[in-house]
N, C-alpha and C positions, 0 to 999 in steps of 0.2 A: 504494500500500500504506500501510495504517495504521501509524503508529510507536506501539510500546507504550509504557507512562508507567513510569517510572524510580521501583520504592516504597523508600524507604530507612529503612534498621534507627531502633529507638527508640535506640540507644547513638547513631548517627551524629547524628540530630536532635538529641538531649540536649548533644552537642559543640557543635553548632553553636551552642545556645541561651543555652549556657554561656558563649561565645566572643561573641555579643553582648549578655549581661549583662555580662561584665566592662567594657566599656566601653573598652579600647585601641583599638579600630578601629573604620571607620563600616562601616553595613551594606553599601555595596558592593564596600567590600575584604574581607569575610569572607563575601561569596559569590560573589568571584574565588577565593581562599583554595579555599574546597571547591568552586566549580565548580557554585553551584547560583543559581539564581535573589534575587533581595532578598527579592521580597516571601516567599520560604519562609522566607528569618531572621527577616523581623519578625513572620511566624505562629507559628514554631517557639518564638521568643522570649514573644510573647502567650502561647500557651496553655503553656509553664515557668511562668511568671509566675501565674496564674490558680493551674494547678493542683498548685504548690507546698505550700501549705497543709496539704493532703488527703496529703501525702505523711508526716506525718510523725505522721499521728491513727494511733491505737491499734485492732489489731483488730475491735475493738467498735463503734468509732464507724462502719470502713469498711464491715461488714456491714449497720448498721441504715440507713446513709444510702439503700440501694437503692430505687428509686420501685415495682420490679415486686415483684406480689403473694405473696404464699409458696403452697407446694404445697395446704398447708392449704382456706386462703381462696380458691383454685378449685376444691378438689373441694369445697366447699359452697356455693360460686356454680353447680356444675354442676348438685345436687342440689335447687336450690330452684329456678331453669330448669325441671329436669327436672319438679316436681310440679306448679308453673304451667302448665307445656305439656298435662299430662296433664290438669288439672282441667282448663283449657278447651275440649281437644278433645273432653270429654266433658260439657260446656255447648251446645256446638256443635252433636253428634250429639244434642239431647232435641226 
């Protein structure tokens, strides 16, 4: 039988990241501590670290940083598709 993978909370992760930012303990006493593997503190600690920054931007900044397209800009990516589809199918059939 397959063992399911153990997901734990963003609080629990953020403890932990916290716990080896401050720098009392080396990584494998603070995942004896919680019971979890090293290399999850030094990932959990990586990615604090990274995406600290972003944590503290305004609104504004959080909204526009998205890479996916707005509602907009697909329905008239659908629309200009659609009459290229249609003029050629009727290039096609002459």
């Amino acid at each position: 039988m397959s063992k399911k993978r153990k997901q734990y909370s963003a609080s629990f992760k953020s403890k932990v990241a916290l716990a080896a930012i401050k720098g009392d303990q080396t990584t494998s006493e603070i995942a004896a501590r919680f019971q979890i593997h090293p290399t999850m503190v030094s990932t959990w600690k990586r990615e604090l670290l990274e995406n600290a920054p972003g944590l503290f931007e305004g609104k504004k900044k959080a909204g526009k940083q998205s890479d996916e397209p707005s509602t907009d800009e697909l329905y008239r990516e659908i629309g200009r598709l659609t009459v290229e589809r249609d003029f050629l199918s009727r290039k096609l059939d002459q």
